[in-house]
N, C-alpha and C positions, 0 to 999 in steps of 0.2 A: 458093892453099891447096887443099887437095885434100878436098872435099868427103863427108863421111861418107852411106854407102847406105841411105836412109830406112829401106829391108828390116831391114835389119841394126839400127839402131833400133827398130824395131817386133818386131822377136824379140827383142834385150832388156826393152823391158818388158813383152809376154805372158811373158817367162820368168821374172821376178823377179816379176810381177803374179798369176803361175800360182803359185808356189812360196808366197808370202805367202799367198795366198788359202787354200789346203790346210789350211799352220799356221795360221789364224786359225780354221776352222771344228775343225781339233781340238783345238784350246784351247775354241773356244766349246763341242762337245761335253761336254771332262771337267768345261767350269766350265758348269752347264746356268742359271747366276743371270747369266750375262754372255751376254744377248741379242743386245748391240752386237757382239761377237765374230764371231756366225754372220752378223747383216747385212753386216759388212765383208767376212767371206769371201764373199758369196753377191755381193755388188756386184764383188769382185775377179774374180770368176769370169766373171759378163756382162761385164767389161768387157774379158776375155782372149778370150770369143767374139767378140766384137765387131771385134779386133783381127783373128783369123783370117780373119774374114767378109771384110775391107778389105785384107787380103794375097791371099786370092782372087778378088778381086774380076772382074780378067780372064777368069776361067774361068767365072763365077757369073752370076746373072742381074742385073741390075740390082734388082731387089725384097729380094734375097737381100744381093748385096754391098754396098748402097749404105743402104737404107733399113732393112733390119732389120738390119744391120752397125752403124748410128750409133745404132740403137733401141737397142741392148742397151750403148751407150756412154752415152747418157742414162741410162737407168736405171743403170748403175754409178755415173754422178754421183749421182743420185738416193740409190741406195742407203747413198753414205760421209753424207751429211747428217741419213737416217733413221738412221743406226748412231749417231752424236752426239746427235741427241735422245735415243735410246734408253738409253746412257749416260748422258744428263744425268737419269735417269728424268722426263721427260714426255712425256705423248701425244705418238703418231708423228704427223705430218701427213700421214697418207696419202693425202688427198682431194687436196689441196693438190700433192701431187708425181706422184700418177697425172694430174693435169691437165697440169700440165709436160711430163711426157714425153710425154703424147699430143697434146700442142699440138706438141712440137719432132718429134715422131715424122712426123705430118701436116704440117708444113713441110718436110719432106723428101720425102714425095710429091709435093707439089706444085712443089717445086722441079727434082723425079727429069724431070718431064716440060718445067717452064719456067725450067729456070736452068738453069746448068752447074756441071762439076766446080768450078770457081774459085771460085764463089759459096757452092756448100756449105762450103769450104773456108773461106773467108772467116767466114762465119757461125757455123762450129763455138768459135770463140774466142769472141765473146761469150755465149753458151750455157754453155761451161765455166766463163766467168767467176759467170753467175750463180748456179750449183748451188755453186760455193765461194764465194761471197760468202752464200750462207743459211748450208753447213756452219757460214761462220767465224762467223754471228751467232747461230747454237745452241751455240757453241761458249763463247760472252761471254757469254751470256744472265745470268747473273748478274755480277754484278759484282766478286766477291771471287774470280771464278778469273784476273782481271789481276794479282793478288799470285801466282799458283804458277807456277813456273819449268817444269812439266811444259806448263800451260796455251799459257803463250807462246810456246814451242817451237815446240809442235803450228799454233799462228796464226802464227809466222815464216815455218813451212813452207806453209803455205795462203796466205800472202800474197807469197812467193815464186812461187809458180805462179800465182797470178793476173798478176803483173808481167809474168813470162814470156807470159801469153797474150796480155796487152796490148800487147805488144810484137810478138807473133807477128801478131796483128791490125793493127795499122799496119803491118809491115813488109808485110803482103797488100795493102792498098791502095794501096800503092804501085808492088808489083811483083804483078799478078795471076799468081794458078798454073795451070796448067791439066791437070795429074795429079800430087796429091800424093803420092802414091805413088813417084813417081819422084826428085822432089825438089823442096822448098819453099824453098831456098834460106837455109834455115834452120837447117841442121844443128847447131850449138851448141846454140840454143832446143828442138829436138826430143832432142837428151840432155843438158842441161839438167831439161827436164821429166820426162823417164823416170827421173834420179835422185831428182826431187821425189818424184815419185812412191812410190818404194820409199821416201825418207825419210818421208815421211809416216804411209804404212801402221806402219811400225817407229814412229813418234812415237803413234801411237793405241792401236799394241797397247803400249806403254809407262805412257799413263792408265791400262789397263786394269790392269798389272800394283803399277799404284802403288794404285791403289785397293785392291786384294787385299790389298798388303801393308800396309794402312793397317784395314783390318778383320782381317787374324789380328792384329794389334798389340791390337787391341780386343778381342779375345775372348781374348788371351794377358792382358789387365787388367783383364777383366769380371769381376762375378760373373753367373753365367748367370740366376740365377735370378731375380736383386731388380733387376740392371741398375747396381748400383754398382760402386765401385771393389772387386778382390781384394785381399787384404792386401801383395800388394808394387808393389801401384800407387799404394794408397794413401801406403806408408810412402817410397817415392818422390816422389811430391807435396808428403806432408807434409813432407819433409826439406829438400827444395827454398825450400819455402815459408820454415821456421825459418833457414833460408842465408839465403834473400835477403832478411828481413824481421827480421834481427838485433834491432833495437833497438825492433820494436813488441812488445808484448803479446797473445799468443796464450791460449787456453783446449782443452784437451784431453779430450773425452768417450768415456768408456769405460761401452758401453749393453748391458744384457742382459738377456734376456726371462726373465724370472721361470717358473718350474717347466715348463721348455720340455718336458720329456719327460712329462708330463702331457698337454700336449696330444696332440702326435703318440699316445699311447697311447687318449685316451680320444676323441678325435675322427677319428684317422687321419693319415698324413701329407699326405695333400692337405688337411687343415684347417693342418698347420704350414706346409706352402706358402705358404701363404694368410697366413698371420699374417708370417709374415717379408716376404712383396710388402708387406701393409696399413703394416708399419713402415716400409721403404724407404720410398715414396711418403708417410708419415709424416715423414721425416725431409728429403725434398725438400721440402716444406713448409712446417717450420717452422725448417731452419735457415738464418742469415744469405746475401744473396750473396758469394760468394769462400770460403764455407767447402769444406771436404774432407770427405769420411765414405766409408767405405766399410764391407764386411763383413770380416771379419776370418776367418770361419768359424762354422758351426754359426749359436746362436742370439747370438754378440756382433759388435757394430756398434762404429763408433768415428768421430768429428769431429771434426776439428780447424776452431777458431772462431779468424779472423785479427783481428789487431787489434780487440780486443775488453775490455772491461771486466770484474772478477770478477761487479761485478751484472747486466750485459747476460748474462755466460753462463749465469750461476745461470739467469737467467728463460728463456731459451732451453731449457734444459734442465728446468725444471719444466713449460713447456710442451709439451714433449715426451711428458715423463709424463702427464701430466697428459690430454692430447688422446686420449693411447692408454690411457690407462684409461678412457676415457668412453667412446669407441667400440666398443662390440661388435662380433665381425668373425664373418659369416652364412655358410654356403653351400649349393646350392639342395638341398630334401629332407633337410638337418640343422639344429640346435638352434643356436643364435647360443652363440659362447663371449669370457671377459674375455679380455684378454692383457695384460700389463704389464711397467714393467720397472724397472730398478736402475738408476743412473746414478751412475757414480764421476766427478769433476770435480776437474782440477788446471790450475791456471795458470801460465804461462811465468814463473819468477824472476829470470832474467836470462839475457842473450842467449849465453851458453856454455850452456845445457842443451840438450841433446840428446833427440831424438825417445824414444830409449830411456827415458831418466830421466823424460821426463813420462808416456811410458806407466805406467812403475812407478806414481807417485802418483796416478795416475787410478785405477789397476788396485785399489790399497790401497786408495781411497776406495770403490771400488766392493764391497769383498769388506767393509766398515765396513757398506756401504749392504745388504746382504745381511742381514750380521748384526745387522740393525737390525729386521730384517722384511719386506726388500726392499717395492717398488714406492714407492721413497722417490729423493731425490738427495743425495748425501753429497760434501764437498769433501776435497781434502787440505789446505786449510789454513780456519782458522774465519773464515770467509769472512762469513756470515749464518746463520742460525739455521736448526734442521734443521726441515722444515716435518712435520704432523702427515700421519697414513697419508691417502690420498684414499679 
């Protein structure tokens, strides 16, 4: 078989490792919150220096081609396992991988002068092994990234290249090299890894692209301000929810802050900010696990209470009022003001009603609870007794 020209592999991956490296820092540039971006470009890059250094070698000094050629190869290892932490948002391990590299850096002086080509060679596989064996255990550090299909990908491809080196490694002691450069007699193994390689890079800047599209989703269903659901994230949930939970018993809350343009008018709108946050975190609070709420807009809110009793919801909902009319809400250099609200409550009648139809009877109970005198909770159906003003 006619053996492929290690040359001719080592300029495909500077060239695909060069081209990747470029795209990864102008993406890390236009997205300036994906740090791990610019670290992968910045490791792709030494690790394409590094590659030229060892193509010249011949020409080069020995200090040039051999030791600061593998330098800038370690630290590219280096670099793809700080770019996964960084991703993962925790502390880089800086200390910890400037030691590495200046420990394998300084084993290659000392080898420049008492080993040879074949032993560097030899050596270089277990070194690659260990810089992808941290990448891949920053990579696990948690444990609920073995459920994502993006996750496992990315560690098929890191344990693919480990195999490969492992292999590359045995087959060197068996048959020692003595100018890899010419050929290692491994040629499959060294394009093999070159395509890891580019697979890989593409499988990183993939989390990266997943996670983006996983925060505009989030902020396409946020509401900016309170951090709940918008009204069609909620009415999505909630529709999902009445589908798949046909045959239990739901409670539907339609909440609204009582003479909201009052405030904004007589305190500012940074005081209605403020009262809208106080209720959000009010309503994470005190209503049930598994419930839904979101903001709807302006000053109404809405809940949906799953499987739940007419009197469990009443009391939820009185304590809701109830909590926010007691609490005054301050801010620094102005007068503390009340805020309260109205709470229309209807309950699921049977399992054909529709998200629509219970909003209706919520919405009615709450324009009841209005014309009652608001800061009350009113049912759509006579549930329990309407409790007195607080």
């Amino acid at each position: 078989m006619l053996l492929l020209d290690p040359f001719t592999l080592y300029f495909l991956l500077m060239a695909t490792l060069l081209l990747l490296s470029l795209l990864l820092l102008l993406i890390g540039h236009i997205y300036r919150q994906e740090r791990s971006l610019r670290l992968w470009g910045l490791s792709g890059l030494l690790g394409v220096g590094g590659v030229l250094l060892l193509m010249a070698r011949d020409v080069l000094s020995p200090w040039l081609g051999v030791v600061a050629a593998n330098s800038l190869l370690f630290c590219s290892l280096a670099g793809t396992w700080l770019g996964i932490a960084e991703f993962q948002q925790r502390p880089l391990p800086w200390r910890l991988a400037g030691l590495l590299c200046g420990g394998c850096s300084l084993l290659w002086v000392l080898l420049l002068f008492h080993g040879d080509t074949g032993l560097r060679a030899l050596l270089y596989g277990p070194i690659y092994l260990l810089f992808a064996g941290l990448a891949l255990h920053e990579l696990f550090r948690q444990p609920q990234h073995w459920q994502r299909g993006s996750y496992r990908l990315v560690g098929a491809i890191i344990l693919l290249l480990m195999l490969s080196y492992t292999y590359r490694t045995y087959f060197m002691l068996q048959h020692p090299v003595h100018n890899p450069l010419h050929n290692t007699g491994l040629p499959l193994q060294q394009l093999l890894a070159s395509l890891l390689e580019f697979a890989k890079t593409l499988g990183l800047l993939y989390l990266v692209f997943e996670r983006m599209q996983q925060r505009l989703q989030q902020l396409a269903m946020q509401d900016a301000l309170t951090g709940l659901h918008n009204r069609r994230a909620f009415e999505q949930q909630a529709t999902a929810a009445l589908q798949h939970d046909g045959h239990h018993r739901h409670a539907l809350l339609v909440m609204d802050l009582d003479l909201f343009k009052r405030i904004n008018d007589g305190h500012g709108h940074q005081a209605g900010d403020a009262a809208l946050q106080h209720f959000a975190g009010l309503l994470a609070a005190q209503l049930p696990a598994g419930s839904i709420s979101g903001r709807l807009g302006g000053e109404e809110f809405v809940a949906l209470l799953r499987d739940t009793s007419s009197s469990q919801a009443w009391q939820v909902a009185e304590a809701i009022r109830s909590q926010l009319a007691a609490n005054w809400i301050g801010l620094p250099d102005k007068p503390v003001f009340q805020v309260t609200t109205s709470i229309g409550l209807a309950m699921r009648q049977h399992g054909q009603q529709t998200l629509a139809a219970l909003y209706h009877d919520a919405d009615m109970a709450l324009y009841d609870a209005k014309q009652r005198g608001r800061n009350q909770v009113c049912s759509s159906q006579p549930l329990v007794a309407v409790p007195a003003l607080a």
